[in-house]
C-alpha positions as CSV (number, residue, x, y, z in Angstrom):
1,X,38.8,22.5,44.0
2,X,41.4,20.0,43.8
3,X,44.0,22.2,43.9
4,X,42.5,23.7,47.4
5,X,42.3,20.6,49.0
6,X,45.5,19.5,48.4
7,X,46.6,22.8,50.6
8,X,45.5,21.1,53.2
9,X,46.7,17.6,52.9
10,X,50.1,17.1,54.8
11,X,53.2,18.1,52.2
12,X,56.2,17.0,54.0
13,X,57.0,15.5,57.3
14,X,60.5,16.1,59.1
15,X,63.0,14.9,62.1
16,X,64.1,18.3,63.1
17,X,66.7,18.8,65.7
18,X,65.4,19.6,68.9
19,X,61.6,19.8,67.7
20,X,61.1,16.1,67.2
21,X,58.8,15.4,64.2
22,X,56.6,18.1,62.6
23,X,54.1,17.7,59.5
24,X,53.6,21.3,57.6
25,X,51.1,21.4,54.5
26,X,50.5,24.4,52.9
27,X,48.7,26.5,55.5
28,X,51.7,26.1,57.9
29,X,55.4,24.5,56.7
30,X,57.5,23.0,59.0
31,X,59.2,26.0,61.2
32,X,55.2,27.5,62.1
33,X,55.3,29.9,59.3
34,X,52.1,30.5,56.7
35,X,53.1,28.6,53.6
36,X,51.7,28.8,50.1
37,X,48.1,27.9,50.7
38,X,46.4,31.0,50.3
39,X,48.3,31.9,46.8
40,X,47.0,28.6,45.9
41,X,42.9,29.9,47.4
42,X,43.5,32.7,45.1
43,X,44.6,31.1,41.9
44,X,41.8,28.4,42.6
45,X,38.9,31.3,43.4
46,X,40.2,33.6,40.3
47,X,39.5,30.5,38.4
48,X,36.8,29.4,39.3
49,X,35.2,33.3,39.2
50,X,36.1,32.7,35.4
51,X,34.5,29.2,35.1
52,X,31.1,30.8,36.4
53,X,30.4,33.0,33.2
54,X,30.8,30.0,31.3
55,X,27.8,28.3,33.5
56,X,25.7,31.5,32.8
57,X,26.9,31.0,28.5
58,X,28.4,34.9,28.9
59,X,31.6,33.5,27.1
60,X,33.8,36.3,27.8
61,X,37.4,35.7,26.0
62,X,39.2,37.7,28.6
63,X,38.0,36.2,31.3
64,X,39.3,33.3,29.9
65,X,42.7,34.5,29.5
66,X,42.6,35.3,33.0
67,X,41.5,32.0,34.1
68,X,44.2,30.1,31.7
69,X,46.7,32.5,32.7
70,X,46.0,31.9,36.8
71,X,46.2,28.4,36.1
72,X,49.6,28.5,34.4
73,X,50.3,30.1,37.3
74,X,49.2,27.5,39.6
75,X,51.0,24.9,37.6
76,X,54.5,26.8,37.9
77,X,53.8,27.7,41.5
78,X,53.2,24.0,42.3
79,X,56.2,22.9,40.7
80,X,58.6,25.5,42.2
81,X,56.8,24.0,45.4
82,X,57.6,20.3,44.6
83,X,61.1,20.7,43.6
84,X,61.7,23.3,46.8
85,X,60.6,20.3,49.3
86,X,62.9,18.4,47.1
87,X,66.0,20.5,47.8
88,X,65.1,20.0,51.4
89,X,65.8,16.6,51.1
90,X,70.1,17.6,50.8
91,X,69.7,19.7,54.1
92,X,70.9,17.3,57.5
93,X,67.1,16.9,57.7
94,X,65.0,13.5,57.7
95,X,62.2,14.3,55.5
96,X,59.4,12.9,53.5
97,X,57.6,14.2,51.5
98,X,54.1,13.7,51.8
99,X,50.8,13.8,49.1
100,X,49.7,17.4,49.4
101,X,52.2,18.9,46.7
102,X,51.1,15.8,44.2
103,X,47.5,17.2,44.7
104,X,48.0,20.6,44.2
105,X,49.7,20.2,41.5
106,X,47.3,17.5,39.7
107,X,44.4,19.8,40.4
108,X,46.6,22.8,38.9
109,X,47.2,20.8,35.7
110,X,43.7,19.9,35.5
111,X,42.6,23.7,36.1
112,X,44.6,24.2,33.0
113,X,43.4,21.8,30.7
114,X,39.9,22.5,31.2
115,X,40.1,26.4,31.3
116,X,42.3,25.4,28.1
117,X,39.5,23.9,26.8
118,X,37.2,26.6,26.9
119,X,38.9,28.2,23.8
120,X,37.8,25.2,21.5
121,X,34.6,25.2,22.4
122,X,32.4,26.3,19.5
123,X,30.2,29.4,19.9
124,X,26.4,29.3,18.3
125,X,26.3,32.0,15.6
126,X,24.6,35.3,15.8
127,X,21.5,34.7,13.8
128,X,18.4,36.7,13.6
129,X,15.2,34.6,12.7
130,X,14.0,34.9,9.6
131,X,11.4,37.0,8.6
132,X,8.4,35.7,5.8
133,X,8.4,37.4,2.7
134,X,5.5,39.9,2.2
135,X,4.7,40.0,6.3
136,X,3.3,42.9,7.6
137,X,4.4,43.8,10.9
């Protein structure tokens, strides 16, 4: 969830040349074009698909692995993103960046660490009742 919002939180501001000062976030960068909010949608809606069958106690490992291995993802994906708008920074560009890459990526670490944590939990052992000696039935 945290990692959506943060799409939509302003990510960098800049003085361009000519087209005075523009915000982007990461629906639309700078220039007009689509930027990486939907990749981050995806990441946040494949995880969150996985978080549901642990609500309903199904427990599937693989889904699991799908939902640690999305937010991995999300976690690299942020960073190339924050060390991009850095690079923009040696470019004969005033900018600033803004809290929108901060966010995604504080709610793509903390996808991880709790779809992480879904691996310690314990699981309650498969035990049939048990049956009185001598019953009929």
């Amino acid at each position: 969830m945290m990692m959506t919002i943060g799409t939509f939180v302003p990510w960098v501001t800049a003085d361009t040349e000519g087209g005075g000062i523009r915000t982007g976030n990461g629906w639309s960068n700078v220039l007009g074009s689509v930027g990486w909010g939907p990749f981050f949608l995806l990441l946040a809606l494949v995880t969150a698909a996985c978080f549901a069958t642990t609500i309903v106690e199904a427990r599937i490992d693989s889904l699991r692995r799908v939902a640690v291995g999305a937010a991995v993802l999300a976690v690299l994906t942020a960073a190339y993103q924050f060390f991009d708008l850095l690079g923009v920074h040696r470019v004969h560009i005033q900018t600033s960046i803004e809290v929108g890459p901060f966010v995604v990526f504080a709610g793509a670490l903390l996808t991880l660490l709790v779809s992480a944590m879904g691996f310690t939990s314990e699981r309650p052992a498969n035990v049939t009742p048990p049956r009185a000696v001598g019953a009929v039935g």
